[in-house]
Residue, then its C-alpha position, 0 to 999 in steps of 0.5 A: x488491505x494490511x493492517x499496520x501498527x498505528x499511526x497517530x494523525x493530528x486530531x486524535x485519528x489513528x491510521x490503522x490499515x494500509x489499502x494499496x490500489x494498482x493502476x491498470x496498465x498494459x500487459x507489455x508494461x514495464x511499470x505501473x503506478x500504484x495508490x496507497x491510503x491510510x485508513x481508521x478503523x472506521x474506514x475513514x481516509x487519512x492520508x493518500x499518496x501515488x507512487x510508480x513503481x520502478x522498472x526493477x520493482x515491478x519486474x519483482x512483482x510476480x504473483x504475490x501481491x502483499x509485495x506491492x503492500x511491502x513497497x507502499x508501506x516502505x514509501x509512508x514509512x509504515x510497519x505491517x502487522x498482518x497481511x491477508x493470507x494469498x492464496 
């Protein structure tokens, strides 16, 4: 989960977190699909979408997964803030 600078939905809700979920896929793939939701502060869903990475975008992949944030974020467009630390 990444937080990002706040969206303001319809009805007084505002986006606050980017949760990002990868399908799986097997391991002699060469694209995979990945979930992406908009959250409250309370965890409540705002907005959901799928997109499937490319074949170039999932050769990048290697093993930071904040990468595949930075790819979700960049189809919404959102603006992340703080990203857990990998380690």
């Amino acid at each position: 989960m990444a937080k990002i600078q706040e969206v303001q939905f319809p009805f007084g809700e505002v986006a606050t977190d980017l949760i990002v979920y990868v399908q799986g896929f097997p391991t002699n793939s060469s694209y995979c699909r990945i979930q992406y939701l908009l959250t409250s502060a309370t965890g409540k869903q705002l907005f959901s979408d799928y997109y499937t990475l490319t074949e170039e975008e999932f050769q990048g992949w290697g093993e930071d997964n904040t990468y595949i944030d930075q790819i979700a974020a960049a189809r919404i467009p959102v603006v992340i803030i703080d990203e857990p630390i990998v380690q």
